[in-house]
FIKOLZA-1660 file (N, C-alpha, C; in steps of 0.1 Angstrom, whole numbers, plus 5000, padded with zeros to 4 digits):
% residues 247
   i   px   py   pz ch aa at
   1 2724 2191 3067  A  X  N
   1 2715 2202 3064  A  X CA
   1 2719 2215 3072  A  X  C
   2 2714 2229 3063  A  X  N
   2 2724 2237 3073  A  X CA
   2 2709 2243 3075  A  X  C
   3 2705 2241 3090  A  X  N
   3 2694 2245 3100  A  X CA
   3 2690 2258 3097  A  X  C
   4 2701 2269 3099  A  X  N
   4 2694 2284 3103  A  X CA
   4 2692 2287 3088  A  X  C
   5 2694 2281 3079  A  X  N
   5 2689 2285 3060  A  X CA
   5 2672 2286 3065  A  X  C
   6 2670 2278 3067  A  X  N
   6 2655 2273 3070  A  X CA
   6 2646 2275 3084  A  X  C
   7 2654 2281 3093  A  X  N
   7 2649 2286 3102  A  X CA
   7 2650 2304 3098  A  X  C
   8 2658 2312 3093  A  X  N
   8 2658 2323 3084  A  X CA
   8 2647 2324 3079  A  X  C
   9 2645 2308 3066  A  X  N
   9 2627 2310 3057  A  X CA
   9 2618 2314 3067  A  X  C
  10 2618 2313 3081  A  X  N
  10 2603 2317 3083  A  X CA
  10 2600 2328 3088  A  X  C
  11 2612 2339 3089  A  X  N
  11 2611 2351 3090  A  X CA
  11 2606 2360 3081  A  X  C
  12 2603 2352 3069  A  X  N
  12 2591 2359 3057  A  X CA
  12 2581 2349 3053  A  X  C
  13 2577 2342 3064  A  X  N
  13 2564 2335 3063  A  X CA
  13 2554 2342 3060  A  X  C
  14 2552 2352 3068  A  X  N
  14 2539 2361 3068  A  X CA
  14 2541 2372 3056  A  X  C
  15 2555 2374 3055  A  X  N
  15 2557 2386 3045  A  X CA
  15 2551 2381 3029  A  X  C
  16 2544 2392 3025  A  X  N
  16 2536 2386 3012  A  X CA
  16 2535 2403 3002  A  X  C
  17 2532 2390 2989  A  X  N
  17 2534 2403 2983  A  X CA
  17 2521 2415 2981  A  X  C
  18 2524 2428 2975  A  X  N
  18 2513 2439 2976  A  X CA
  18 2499 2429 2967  A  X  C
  19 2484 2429 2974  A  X  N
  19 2474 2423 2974  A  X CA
  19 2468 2431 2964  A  X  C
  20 2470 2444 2961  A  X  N
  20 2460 2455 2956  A  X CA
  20 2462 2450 2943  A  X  C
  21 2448 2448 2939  A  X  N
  21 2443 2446 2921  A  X CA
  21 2449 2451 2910  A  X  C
  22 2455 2439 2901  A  X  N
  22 2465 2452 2892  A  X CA
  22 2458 2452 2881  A  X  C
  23 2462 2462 2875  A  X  N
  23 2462 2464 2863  A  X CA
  23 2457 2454 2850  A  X  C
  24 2454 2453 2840  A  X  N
  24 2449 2442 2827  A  X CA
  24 2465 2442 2828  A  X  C
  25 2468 2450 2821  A  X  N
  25 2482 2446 2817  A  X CA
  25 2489 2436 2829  A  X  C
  26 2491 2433 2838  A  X  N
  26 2496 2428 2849  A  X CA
  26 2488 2413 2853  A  X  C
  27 2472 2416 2854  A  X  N
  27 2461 2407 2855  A  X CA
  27 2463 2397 2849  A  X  C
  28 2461 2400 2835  A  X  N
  28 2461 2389 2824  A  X CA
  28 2473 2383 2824  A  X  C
  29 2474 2368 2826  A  X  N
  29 2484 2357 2827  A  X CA
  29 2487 2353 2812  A  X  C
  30 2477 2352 2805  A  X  N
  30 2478 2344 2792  A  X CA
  30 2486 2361 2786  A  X  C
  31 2485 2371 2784  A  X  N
  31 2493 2385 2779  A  X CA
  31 2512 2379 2782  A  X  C
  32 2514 2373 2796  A  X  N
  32 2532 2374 2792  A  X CA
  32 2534 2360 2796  A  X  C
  33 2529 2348 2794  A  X  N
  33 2532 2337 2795  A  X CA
  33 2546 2335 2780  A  X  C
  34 2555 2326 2788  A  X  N
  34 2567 2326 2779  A  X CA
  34 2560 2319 2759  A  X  C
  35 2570 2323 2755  A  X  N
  35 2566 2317 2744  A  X CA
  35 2567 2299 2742  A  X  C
  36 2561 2291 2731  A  X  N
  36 2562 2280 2732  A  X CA
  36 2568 2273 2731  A  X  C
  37 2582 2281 2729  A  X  N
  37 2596 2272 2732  A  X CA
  37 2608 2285 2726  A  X  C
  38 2615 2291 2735  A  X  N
  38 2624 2300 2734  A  X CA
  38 2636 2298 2743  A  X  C
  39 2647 2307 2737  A  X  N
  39 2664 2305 2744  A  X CA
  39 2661 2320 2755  A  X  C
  40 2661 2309 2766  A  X  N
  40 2659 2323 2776  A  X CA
  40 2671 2327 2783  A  X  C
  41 2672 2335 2791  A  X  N
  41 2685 2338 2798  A  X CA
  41 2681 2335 2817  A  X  C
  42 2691 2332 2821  A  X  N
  42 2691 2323 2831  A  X CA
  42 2699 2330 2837  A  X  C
  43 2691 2337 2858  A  X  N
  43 2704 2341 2863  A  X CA
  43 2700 2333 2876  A  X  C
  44 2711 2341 2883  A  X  N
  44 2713 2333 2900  A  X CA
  44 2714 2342 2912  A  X  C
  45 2713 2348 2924  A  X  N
  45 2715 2354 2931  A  X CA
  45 2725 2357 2938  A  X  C
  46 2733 2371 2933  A  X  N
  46 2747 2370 2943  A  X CA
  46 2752 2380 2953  A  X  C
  47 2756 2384 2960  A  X  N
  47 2762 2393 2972  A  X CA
  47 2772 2390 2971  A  X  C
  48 2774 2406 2982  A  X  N
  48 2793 2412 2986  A  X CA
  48 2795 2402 2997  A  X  C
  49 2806 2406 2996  A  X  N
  49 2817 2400 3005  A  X CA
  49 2812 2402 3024  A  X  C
  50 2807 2416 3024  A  X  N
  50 2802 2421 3031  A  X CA
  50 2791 2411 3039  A  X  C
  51 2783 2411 3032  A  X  N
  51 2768 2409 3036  A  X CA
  51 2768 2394 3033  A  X  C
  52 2780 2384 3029  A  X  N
  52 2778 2369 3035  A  X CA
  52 2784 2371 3048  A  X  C
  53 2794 2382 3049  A  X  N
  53 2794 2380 3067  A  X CA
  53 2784 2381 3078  A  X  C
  54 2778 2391 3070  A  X  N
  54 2767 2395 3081  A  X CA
  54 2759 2385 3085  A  X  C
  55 2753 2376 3071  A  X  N
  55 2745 2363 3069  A  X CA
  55 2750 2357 3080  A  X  C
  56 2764 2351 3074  A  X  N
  56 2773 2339 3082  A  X CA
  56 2774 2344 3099  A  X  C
  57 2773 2353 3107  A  X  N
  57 2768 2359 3121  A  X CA
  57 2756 2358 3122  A  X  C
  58 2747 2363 3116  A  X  N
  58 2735 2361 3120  A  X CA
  58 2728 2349 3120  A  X  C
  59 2734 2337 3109  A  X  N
  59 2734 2326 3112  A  X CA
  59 2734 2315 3123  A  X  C
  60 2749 2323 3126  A  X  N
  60 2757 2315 3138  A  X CA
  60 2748 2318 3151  A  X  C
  61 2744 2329 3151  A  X  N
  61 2734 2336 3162  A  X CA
  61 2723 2328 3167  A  X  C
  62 2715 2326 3156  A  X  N
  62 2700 2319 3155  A  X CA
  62 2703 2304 3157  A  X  C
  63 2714 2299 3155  A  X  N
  63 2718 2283 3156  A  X CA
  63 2717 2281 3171  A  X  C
  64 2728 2293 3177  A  X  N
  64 2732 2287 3192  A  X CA
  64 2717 2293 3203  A  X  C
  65 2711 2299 3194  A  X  N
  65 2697 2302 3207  A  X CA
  65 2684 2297 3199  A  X  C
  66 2684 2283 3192  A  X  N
  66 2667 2286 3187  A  X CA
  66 2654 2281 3196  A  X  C
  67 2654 2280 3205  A  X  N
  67 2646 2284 3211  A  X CA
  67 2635 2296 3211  A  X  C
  68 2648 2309 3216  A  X  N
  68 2644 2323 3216  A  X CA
  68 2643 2324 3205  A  X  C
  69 2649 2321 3190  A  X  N
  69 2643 2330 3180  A  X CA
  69 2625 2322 3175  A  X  C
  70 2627 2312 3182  A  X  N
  70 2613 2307 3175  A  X CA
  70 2600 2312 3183  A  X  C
  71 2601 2316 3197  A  X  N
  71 2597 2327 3209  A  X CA
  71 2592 2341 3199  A  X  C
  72 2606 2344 3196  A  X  N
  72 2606 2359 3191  A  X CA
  72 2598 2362 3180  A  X  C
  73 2598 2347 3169  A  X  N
  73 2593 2354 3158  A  X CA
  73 2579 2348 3158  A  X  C
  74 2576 2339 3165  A  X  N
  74 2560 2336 3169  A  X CA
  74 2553 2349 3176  A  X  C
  75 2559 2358 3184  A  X  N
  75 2550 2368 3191  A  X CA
  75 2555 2379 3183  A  X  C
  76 2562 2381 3174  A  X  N
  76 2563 2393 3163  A  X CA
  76 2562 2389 3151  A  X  C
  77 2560 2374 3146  A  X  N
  77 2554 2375 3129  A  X CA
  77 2540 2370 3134  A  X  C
  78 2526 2377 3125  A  X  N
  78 2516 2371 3126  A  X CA
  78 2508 2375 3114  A  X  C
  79 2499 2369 3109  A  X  N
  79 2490 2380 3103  A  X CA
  79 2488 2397 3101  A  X  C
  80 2482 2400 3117  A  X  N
  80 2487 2413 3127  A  X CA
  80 2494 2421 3116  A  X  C
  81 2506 2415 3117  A  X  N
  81 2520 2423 3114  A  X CA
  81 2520 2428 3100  A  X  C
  82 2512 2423 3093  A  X  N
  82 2512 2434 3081  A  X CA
  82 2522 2428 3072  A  X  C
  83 2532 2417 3077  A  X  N
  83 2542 2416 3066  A  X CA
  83 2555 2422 3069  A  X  C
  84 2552 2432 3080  A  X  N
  84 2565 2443 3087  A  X CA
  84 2579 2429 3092  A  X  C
  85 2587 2434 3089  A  X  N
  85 2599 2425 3093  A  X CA
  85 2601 2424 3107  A  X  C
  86 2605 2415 3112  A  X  N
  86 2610 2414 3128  A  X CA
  86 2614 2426 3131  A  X  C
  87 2612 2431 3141  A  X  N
  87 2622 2443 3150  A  X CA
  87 2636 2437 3154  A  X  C
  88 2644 2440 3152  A  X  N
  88 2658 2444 3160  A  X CA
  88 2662 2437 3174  A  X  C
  89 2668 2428 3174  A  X  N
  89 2675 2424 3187  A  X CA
  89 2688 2417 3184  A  X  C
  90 2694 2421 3201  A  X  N
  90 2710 2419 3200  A  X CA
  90 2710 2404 3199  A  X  C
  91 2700 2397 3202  A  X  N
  91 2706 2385 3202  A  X CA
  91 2710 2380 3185  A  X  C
  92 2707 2389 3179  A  X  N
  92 2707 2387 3162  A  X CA
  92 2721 2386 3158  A  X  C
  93 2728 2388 3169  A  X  N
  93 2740 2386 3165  A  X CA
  93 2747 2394 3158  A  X  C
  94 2742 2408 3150  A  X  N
  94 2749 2419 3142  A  X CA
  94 2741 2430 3153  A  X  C
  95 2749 2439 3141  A  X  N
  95 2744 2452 3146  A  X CA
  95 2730 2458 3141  A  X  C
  96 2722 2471 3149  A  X  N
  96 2712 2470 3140  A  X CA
  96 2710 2477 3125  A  X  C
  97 2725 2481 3122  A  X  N
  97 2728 2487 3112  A  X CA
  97 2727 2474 3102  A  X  C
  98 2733 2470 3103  A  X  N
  98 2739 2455 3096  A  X CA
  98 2726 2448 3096  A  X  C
  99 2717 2447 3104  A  X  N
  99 2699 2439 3102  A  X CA
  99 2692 2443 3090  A  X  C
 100 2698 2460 3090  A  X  N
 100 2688 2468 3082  A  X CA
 100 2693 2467 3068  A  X  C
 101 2705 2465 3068  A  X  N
 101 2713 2463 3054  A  X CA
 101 2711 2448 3049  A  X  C
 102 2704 2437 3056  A  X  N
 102 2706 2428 3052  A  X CA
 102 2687 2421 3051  A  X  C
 103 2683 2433 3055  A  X  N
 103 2669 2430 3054  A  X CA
 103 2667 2437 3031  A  X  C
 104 2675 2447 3035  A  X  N
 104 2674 2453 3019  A  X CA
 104 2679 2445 3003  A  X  C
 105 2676 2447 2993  A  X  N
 105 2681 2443 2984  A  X CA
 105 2693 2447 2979  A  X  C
 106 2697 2461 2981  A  X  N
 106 2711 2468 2978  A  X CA
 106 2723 2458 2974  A  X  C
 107 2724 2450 2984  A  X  N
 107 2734 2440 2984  A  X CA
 107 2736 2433 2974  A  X  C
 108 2725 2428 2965  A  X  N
 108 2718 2415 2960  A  X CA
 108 2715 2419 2950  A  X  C
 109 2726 2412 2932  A  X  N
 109 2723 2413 2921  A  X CA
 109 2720 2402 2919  A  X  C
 110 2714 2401 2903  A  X  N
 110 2707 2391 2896  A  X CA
 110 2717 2386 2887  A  X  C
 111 2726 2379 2885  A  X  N
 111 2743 2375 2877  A  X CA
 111 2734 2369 2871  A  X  C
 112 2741 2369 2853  A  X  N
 112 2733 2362 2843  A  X CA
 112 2745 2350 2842  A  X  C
 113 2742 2338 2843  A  X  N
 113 2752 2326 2841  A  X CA
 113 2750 2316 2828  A  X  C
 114 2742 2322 2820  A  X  N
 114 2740 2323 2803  A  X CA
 114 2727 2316 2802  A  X  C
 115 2723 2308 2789  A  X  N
 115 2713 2312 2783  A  X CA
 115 2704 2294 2783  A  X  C
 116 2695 2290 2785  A  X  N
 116 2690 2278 2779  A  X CA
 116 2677 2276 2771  A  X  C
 117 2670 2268 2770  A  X  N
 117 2658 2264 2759  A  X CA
 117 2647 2262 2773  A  X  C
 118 2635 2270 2768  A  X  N
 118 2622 2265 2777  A  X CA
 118 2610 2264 2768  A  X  C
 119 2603 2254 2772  A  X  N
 119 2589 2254 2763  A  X CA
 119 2579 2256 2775  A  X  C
 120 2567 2263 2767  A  X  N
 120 2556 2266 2772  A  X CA
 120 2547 2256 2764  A  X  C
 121 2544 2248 2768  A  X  N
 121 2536 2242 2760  A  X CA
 121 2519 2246 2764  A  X  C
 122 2511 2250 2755  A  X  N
 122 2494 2254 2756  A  X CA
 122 2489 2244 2751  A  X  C
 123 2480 2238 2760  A  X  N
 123 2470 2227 2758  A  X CA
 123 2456 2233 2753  A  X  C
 124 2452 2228 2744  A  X  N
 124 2436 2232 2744  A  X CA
 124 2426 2233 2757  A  X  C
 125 2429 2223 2765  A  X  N
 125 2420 2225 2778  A  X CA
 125 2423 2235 2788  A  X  C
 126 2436 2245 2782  A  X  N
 126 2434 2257 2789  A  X CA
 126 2448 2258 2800  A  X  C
 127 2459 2245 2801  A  X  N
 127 2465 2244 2808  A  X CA
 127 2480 2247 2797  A  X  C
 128 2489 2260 2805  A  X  N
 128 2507 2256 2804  A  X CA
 128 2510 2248 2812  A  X  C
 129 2522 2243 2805  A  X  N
 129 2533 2232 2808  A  X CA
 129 2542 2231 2808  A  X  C
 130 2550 2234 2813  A  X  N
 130 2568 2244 2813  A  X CA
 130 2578 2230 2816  A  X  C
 131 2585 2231 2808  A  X  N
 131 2593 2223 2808  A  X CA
 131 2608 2229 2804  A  X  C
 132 2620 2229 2814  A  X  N
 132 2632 2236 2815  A  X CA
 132 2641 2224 2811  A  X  C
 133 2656 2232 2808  A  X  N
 133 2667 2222 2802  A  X CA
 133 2680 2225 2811  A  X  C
 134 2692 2226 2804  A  X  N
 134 2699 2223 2814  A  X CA
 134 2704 2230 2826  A  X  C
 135 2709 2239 2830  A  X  N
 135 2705 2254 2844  A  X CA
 135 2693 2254 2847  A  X  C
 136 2680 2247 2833  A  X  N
 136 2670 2250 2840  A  X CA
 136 2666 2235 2840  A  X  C
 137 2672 2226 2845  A  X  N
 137 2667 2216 2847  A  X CA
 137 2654 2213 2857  A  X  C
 138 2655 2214 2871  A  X  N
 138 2649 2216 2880  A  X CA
 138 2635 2224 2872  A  X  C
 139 2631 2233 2868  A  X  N
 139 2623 2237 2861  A  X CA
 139 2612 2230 2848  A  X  C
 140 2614 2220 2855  A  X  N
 140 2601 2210 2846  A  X CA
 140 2594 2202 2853  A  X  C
 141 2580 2197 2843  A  X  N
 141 2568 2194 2848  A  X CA
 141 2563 2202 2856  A  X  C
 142 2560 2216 2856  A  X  N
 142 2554 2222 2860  A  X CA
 142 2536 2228 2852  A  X  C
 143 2525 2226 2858  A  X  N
 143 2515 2234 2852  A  X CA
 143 2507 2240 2858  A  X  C
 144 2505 2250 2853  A  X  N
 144 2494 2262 2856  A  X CA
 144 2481 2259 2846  A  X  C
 145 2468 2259 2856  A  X  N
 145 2460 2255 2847  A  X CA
 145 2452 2270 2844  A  X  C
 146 2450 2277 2832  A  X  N
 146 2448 2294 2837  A  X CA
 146 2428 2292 2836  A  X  C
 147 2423 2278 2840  A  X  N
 147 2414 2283 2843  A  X CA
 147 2407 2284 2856  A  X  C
 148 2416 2276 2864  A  X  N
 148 2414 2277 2882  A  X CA
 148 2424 2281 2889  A  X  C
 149 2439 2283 2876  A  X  N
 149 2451 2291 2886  A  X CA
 149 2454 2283 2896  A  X  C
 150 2454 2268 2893  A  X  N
 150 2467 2261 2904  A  X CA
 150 2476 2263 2894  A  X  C
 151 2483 2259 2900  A  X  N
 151 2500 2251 2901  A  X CA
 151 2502 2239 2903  A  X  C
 152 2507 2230 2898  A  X  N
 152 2515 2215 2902  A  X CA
 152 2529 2216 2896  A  X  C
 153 2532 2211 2908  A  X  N
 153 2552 2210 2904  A  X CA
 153 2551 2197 2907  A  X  C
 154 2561 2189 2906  A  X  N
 154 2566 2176 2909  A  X CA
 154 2568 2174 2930  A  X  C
 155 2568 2188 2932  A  X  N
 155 2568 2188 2948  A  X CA
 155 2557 2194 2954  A  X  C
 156 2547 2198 2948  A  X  N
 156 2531 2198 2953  A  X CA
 156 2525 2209 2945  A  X  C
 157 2516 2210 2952  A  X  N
 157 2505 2219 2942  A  X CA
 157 2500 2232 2951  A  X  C
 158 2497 2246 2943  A  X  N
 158 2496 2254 2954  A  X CA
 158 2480 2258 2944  A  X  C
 159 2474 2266 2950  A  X  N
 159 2465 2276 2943  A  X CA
 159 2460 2290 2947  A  X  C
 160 2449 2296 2941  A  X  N
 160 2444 2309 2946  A  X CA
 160 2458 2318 2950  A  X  C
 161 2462 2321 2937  A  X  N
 161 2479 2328 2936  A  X CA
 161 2477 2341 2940  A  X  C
 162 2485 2351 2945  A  X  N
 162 2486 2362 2951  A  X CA
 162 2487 2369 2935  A  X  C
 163 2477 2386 2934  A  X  N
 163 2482 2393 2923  A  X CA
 163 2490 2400 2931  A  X  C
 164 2501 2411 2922  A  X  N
 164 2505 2423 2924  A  X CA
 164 2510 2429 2916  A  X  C
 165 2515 2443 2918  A  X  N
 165 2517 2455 2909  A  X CA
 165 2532 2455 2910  A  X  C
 166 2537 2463 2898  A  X  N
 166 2552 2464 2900  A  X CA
 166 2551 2474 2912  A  X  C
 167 2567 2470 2919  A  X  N
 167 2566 2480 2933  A  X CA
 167 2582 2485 2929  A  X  C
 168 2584 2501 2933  A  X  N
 168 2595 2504 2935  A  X CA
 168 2606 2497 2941  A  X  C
 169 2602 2488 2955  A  X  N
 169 2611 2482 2963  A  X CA
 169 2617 2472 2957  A  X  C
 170 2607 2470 2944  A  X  N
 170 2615 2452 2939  A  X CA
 170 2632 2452 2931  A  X  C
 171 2639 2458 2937  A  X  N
 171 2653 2461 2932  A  X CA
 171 2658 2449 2926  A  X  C
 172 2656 2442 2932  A  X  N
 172 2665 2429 2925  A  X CA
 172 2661 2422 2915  A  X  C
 173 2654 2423 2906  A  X  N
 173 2647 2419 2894  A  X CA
 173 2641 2435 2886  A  X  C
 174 2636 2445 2891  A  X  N
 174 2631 2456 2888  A  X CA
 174 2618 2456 2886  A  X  C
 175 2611 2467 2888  A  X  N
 175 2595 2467 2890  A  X CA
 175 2589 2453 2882  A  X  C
 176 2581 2450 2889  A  X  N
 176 2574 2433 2876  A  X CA
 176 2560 2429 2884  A  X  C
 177 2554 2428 2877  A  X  N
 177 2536 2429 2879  A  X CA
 177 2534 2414 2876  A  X  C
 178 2524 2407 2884  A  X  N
 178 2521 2397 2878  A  X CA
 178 2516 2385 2887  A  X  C
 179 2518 2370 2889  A  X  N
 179 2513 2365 2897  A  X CA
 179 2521 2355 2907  A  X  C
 180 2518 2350 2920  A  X  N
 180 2529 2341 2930  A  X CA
 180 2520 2332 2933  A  X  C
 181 2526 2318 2935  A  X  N
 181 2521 2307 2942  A  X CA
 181 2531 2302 2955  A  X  C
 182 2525 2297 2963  A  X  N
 182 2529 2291 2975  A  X CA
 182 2530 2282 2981  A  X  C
 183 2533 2269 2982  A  X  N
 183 2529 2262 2994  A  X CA
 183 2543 2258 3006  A  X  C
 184 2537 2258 3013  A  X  N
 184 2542 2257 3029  A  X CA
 184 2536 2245 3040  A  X  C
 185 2548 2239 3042  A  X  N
 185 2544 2232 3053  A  X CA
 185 2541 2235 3066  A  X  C
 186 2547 2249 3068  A  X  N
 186 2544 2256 3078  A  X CA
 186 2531 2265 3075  A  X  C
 187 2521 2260 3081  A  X  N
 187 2508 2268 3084  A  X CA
 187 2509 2277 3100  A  X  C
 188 2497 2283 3098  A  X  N
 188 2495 2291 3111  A  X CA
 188 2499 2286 3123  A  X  C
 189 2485 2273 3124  A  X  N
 189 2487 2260 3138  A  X CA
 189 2502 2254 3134  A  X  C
 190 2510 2250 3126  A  X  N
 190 2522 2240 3131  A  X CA
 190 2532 2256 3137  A  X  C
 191 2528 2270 3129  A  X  N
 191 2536 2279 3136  A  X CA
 191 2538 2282 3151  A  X  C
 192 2522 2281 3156  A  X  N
 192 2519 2279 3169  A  X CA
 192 2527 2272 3177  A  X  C
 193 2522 2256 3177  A  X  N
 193 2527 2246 3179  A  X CA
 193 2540 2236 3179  A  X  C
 194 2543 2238 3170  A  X  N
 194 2554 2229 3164  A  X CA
 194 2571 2235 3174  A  X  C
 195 2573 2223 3182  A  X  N
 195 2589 2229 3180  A  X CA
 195 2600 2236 3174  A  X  C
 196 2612 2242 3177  A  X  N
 196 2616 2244 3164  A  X CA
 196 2629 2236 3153  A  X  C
 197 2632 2221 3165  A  X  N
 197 2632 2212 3157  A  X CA
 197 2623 2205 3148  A  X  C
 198 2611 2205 3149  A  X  N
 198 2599 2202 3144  A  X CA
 198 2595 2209 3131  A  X  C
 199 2597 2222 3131  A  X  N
 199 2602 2235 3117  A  X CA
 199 2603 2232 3112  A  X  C
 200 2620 2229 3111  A  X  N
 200 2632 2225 3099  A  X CA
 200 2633 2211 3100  A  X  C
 201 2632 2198 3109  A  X  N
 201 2636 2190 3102  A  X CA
 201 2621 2184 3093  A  X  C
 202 2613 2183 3088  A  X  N
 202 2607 2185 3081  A  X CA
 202 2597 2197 3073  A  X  C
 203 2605 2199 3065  A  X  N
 203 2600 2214 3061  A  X CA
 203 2597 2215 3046  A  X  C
 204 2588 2219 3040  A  X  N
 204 2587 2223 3024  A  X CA
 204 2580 2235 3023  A  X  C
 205 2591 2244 3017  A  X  N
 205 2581 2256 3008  A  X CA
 205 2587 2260 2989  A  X  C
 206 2576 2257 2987  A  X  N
 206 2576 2260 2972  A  X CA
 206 2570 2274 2968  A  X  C
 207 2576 2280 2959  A  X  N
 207 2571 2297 2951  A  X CA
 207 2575 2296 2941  A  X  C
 208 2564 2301 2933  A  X  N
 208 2568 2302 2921  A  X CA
 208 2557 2319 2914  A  X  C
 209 2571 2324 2908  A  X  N
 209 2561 2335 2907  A  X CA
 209 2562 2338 2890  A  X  C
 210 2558 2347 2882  A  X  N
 210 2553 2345 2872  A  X CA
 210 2550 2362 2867  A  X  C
 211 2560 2370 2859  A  X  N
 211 2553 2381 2864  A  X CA
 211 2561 2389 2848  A  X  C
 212 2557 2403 2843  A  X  N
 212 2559 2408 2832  A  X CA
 212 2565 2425 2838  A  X  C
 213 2579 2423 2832  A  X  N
 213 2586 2435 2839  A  X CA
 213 2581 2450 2834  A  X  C
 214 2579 2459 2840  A  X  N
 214 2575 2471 2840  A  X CA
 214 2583 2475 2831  A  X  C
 215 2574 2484 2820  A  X  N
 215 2581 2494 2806  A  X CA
 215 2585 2484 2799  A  X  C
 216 2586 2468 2797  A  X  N
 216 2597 2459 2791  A  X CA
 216 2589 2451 2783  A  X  C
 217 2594 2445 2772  A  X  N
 217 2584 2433 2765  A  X CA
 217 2594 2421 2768  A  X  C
 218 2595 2420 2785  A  X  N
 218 2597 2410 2790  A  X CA
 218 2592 2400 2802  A  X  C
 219 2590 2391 2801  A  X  N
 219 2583 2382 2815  A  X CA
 219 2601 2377 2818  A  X  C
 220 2596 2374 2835  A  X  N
 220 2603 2366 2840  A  X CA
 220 2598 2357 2849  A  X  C
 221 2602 2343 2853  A  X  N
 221 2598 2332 2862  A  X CA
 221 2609 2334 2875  A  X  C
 222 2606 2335 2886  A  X  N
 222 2610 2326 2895  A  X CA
 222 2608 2318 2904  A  X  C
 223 2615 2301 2908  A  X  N
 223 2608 2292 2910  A  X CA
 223 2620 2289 2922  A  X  C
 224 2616 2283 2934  A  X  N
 224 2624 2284 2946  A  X CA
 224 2623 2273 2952  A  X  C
 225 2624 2261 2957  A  X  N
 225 2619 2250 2961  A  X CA
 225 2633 2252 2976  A  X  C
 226 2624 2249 2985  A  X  N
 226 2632 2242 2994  A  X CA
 226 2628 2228 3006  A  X  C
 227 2631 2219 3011  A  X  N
 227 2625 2208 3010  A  X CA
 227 2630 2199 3022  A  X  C
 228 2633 2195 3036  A  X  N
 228 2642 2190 3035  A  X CA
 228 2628 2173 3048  A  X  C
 229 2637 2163 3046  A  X  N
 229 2625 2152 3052  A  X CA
 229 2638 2149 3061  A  X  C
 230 2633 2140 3078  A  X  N
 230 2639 2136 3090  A  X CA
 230 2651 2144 3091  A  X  C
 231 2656 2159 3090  A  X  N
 231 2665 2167 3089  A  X CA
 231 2676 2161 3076  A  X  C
 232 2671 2155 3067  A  X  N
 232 2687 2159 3054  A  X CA
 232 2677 2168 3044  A  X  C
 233 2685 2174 3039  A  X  N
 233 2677 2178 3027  A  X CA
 233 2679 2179 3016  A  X  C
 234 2665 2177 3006  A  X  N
 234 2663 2168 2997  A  X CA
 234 2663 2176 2986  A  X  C
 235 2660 2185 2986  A  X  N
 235 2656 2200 2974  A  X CA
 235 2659 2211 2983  A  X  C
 236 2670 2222 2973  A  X  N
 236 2675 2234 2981  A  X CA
 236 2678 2245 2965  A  X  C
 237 2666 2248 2957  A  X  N
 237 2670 2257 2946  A  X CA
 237 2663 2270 2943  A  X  C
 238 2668 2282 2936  A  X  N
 238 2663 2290 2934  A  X CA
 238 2669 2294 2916  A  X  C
 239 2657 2293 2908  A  X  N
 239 2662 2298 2898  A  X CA
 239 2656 2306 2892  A  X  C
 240 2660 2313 2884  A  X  N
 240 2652 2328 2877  A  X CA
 240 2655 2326 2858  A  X  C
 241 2643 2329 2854  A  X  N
 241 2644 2325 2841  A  X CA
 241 2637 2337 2831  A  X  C
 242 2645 2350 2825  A  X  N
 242 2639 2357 2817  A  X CA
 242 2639 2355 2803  A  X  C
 243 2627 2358 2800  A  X  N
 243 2621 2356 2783  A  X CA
 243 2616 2366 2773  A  X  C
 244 2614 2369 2767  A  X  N
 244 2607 2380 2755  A  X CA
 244 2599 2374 2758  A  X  C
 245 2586 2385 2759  A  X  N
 245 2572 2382 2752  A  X CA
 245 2567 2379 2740  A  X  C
 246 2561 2371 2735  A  X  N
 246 2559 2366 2722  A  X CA
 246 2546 2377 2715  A  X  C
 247 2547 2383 2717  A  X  N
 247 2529 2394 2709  A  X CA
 247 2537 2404 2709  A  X  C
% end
């Protein structure tokens, strides 16, 4: 298992998305849920040459002191903080130019690696049922029930999902309104508490967000599992799945 992947995740523990009430168009879940079985396009997340170095250092950095960064980001991530990213320090291992470039999306396109089959299946009692094929394998047995708004994945269940509005900042997908689920094994108290072998070697966070891109008659999913039990790890994916809206 490679440790600082997962010691990195918790430097956007607290970071969350804009809370402010959106719009009908955005609100309404049932308006861009995928259609009930469509060939969607499937991408993956890629960067420069550049910015895996910077990664691969600041990596190396957080490996040989974690101690201090679990110090660091306990008394600068909290609630408090608004969601604001860590401040700047040398022990980061880059420069603070290079923090700031690697905190941004600039870097980071969306590569399309082609196209598969997804069904949305609508149950009368009110629940989708997403079921993905082959890129989108990992992407099944999932349901959203749209009348209490959980989630169940095959690796837990989240609920009371975050809204939000499209935001200018969202470069790497482009403006997109709509809804996020969460769960985390890292709560507030294990944040406190917990060593920072205690973190990562057991660790799960699941997101899955769900949202309808700005000006477009398109939705897109993205679903992120990471997972790992007695330090190996067991689940490590992120996949993004765009669709036409069916109305």
């Amino acid at each position: 298992m490679k440790k600082p992947l997962f010691i990195i995740a918790l430097l956007v523990f607290f970071a969350g998305c804009n809370k402010e009430l959106p719009p009908d168009d955005y609100g309404d879940l049932r308006s861009f849920l995928p259609p009930d079985s469509s060939e969607v396009e499937v991408f993956t997340i890629g960067t420069t040459s550049e910015m895996n170095d910077i990664i691969m250092r600041f990596q190396r950095a957080i490996q040989s002191n974690q101690d201090w960064w679990l110090s660091y980001t306990r008394e600068h991530l909290n609630e408090k903080s608004g969601g604001k990213p860590l401040p700047y320090h040398e022990n980061m291992g880059i420069t603070k130019d290079e923090y700031k470039l690697m905190q941004s999306q600039d870097n980071l396109v969306l590569m399309n690696v082609g196209k598969e089959r997804l069904v949305a299946h609508k149950t009368d009692d009110g629940k989708v049922i997403i079921q993905g094929s082959g890129q989108l394998e990992k992407m099944k047995d999932i349901t959203i029930n749209l009348n209490t708004m959980e989630l169940i994945t095959p690796f837990g269940k989240a609920s009371n999902p975050t809204q939000y509005n499209p935001q200018p900042e969202q470069k790497l997908t482009g403006p997109c309104g709509g809804y996020s689920w969460r769960e985390s094994s890292i709560t507030e108290q294990t944040w406190k508490d917990a060593s920072p072998n205690e973190l990562v070697e057991n660790f799960k966070d699941i997101r899955f967000y769900i949202c309808k891109i700005e000006g477009k008659r398109k939705g897109l999913i993205n679903y992120k599992v990471k997972i790992t039990e007695n330090g190996v790890g067991i689940e490590n994916f992120d996949l993004f799945a765009q669709y036409y809206i069916d109305r």
